[in-house]
N, C-alpha and C positions, 0 to 999 in steps of 0.2 A: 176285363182284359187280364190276361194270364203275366203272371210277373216273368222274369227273364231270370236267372242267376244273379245279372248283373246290375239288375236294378234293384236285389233285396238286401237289407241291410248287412246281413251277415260277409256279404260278400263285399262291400266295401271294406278297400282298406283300412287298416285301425293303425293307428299311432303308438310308436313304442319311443317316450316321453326319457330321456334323460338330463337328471341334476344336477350339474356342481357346486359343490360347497366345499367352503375349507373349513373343517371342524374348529377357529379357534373360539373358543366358548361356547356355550351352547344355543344361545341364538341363531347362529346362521343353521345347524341342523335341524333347529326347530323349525325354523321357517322353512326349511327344504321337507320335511316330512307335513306339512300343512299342502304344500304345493301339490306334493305326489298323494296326497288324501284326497285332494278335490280334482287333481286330475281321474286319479280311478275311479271317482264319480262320475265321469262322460262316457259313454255309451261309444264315443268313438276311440278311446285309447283302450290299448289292448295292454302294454304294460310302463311300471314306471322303474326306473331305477336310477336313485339316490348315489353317486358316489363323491364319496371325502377323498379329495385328492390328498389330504394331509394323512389321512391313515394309511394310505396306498404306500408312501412314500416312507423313508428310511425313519430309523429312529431320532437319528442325531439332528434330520433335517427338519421333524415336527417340533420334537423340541425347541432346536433354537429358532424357526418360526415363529411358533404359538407361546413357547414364554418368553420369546423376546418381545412378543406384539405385548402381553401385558406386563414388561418392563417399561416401555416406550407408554404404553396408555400412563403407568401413572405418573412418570418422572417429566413427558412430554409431550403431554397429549398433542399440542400443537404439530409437532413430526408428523404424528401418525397423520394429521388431520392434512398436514403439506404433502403428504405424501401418496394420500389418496388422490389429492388434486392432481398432480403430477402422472401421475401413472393413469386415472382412468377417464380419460377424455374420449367421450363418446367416438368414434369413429375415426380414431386414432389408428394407423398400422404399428403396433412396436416391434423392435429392433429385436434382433434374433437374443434368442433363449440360452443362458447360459448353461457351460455342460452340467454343471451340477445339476440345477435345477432338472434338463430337462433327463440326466439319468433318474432323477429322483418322481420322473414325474411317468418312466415307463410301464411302472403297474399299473397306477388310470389308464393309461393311452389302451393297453392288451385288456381292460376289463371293459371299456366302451369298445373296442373292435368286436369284442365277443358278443355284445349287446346289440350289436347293429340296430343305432335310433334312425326313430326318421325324424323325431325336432327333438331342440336341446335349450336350457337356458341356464342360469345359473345364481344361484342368491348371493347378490352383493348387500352389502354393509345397509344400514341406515343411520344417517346422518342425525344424529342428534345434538345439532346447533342449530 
């Protein structure tokens, strides 16, 4: 039986996989560069890309992020741990984005539009308690 275009593999569509991470330390990039390693090992994704919404983003705002999260890790860890609870409940809608954040957040936004994905996920945190 003669193959059709449409039935051979090249011709299905392929997956173009995008990551978010927030660079604070280097675990979460790590894990985001494991994810897009084993994705470019399938045969059906065609590309991956990784973006740090935190380096996207202003200076002032990575900083007080990122060394504020590891002020907060050693002085309270407890916070940090309340505060994941709070904010990330599974299938939660949250309340609109503030303006800083979300001016801070429009280099990700114009580097995923450019990327046009067709699925996406994101590396959160692991709980170690």
């Amino acid at each position: 039986m003669r193959r059709t275009p449409a039935s051979t593999p090249e011709a299905q569509p392929r997956e173009r996989i995008l990551i978010l991470s927030a660079g604070v330390g280097a675990g979460h990039n790590t894990a985001a560069a494991a994810v897009k390693q084993a994705a470019l090992a399938r045969p059906d994704v065609e590309d991956v890309l990784v973006v740090d919404v935190l380096e996207q983003s202003s200076t002032l705002y990575r900083d007080l992020l990122g060394k504020g999260y590891f002020v907060l890790v050693d002085n309270a860890p407890w916070l940090v741990d309340w505060g994941y609870d709070v904010s990330d409940l599974p299938f939660r809608r949250r309340g609109p984005i503030d303006p800083w954040t979300r001016a801070n957040s429009l280099p990700a936004i114009s580097e995923i539009k450019r990327f046009k994905p067709t699925a996406a996920t994101r590396v959160v945190r692991a709980r170690l308690t």
